[in-house]
N, C-alpha and C positions, 0 to 999 in steps of 0.2 A: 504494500500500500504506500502508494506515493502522494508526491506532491496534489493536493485539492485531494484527499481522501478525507471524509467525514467517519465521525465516530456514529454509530447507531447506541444509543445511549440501554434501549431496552434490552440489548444483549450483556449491556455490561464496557461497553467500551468506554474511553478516554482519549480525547483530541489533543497533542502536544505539538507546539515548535520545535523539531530537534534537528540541530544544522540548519535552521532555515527555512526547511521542510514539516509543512504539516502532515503527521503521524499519526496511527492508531495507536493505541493499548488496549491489551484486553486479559483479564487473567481467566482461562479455561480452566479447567480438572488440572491438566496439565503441569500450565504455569505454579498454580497454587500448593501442588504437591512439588516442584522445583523450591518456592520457598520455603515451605516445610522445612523442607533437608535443608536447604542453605543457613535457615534461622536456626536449628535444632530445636524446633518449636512442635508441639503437637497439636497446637491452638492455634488457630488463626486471628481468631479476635485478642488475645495478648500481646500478638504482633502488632495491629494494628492500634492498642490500648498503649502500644509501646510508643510504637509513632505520636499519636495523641501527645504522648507526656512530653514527647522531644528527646525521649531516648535513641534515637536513629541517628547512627555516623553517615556520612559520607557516601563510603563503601555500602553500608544498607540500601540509601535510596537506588546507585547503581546495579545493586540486585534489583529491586523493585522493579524503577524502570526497564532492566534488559527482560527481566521476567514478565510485562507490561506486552514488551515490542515481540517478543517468543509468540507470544500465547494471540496477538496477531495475525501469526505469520511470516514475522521476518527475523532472517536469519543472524543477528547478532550475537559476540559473545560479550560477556561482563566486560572483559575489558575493553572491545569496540565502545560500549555504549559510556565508558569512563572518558574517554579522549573526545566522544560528541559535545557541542554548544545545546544546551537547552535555551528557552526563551526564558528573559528574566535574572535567567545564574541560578544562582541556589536556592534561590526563592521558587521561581518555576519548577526547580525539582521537588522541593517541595511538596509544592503546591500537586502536581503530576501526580509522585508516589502518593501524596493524602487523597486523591480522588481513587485511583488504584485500590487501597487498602476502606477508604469509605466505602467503596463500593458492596467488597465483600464483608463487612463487619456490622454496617449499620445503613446501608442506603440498597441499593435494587438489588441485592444479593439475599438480603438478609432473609427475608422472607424463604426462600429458596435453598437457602441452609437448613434453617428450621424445618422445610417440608419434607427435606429428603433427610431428615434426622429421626423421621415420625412425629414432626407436630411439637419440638424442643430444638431450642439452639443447642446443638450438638458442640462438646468439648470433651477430647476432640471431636477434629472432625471424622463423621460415621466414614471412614472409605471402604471397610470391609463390605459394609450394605451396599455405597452408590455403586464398588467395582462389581457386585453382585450383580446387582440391579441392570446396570447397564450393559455388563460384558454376557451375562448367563442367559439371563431373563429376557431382556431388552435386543441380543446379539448383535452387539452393535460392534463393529473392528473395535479394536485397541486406537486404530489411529482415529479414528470417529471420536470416540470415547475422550480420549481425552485433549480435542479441541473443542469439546463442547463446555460452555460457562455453563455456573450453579443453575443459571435462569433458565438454558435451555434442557438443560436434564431435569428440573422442577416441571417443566411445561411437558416432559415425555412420559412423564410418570404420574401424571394427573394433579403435580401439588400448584398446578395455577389454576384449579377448576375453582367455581365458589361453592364452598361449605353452607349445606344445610343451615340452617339456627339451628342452637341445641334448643333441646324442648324446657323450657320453665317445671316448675316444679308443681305449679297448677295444673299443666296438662298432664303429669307424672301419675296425678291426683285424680284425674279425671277418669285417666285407665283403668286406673286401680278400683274405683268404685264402678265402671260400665262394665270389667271382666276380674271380678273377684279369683282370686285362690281358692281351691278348693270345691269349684261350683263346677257342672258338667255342662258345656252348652250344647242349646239344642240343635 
């Protein structure tokens, strides 16, 4: 993705100036399990709680962002993405990695966490279930699998449908007295 590439934001992506060049980010299955390992994190959201506080060097956002441009599609490694110009300076990287790790911690992700966690923000993150889910059940390649973002394996497995209302405790009430325990219907 090159120059005049837009970010589709419902996937999960992020639009950066880097070299000059506007760039996508996007962190898939993929990407996020690359950070995993590189943070020695089993949490994602600690990662991102970490960013939050300002504990991220340098070399962090550089993972972030080459993990960003990966999960993309383009071919960088950490240290290409070290020697790039971001817009801004170090503010813009910043700024780039916080949308990155917002995304999956507390903005279009989150939901999508929680749904392939069964309905909890998952810590960690479930991967025994999603690789289940997606490689077994789903049979989806390995290479499919994981360029797909939280949002689009949430959206394959039904956790973007809309949920029922639960039932109130009136109507709970209502059952209970229209089909008693213990009575035999006709």
């Amino acid at each position: 993705m090159g120059e005049g590439a837009r970010a589709n934001r419902r996937r999960g992506e992020v639009e950066a100036v880097i070299d000059g060049e506007r760039r996508v980010l996007c962190l898939t299955l993929g990407s996020l399990a690359e950070l995993e390992t590189a943070f020695g994190a089993g949490d994602l959201q600690g990662l991102a709680e970490r960013f939050a506080a300002g504990r991220i060097r340098s070399a962090d956002m550089v993972r972030i962002l080459g993990a960003g441009l990966r999960g993309a599609g383009n071919l960088y490694s950490d240290e290409e993405v070290a020697a790039m110009s971001v817009e801004n300076g170090i503010a813009g990287c910043r700024r780039v990695a916080g949308s990155d790790l917002r995304a999956i911690a507390g903005g279009s992700f989150a939901g999508p966490l929680r749904a392939a966690a069964g309905g909890r923000y998952a810590s960690p993150f479930p991967w025994e279930t999603v690789m289940h889910t997606g490689l077994c059940l789903l049979r989806l390649s390995p290479d499919v699998f994981w360029r797909l973002t939280p949002v689009e394996f949430s959206a394959m497995t039904g956790g973007l449908r809309p949920r029922p209302p639960e039932m109130a405790r009136e109507g709970l009430e209502g059952l209970m007295r229209r089909f008693p325990d213990g009575k035999a219907s006709a």
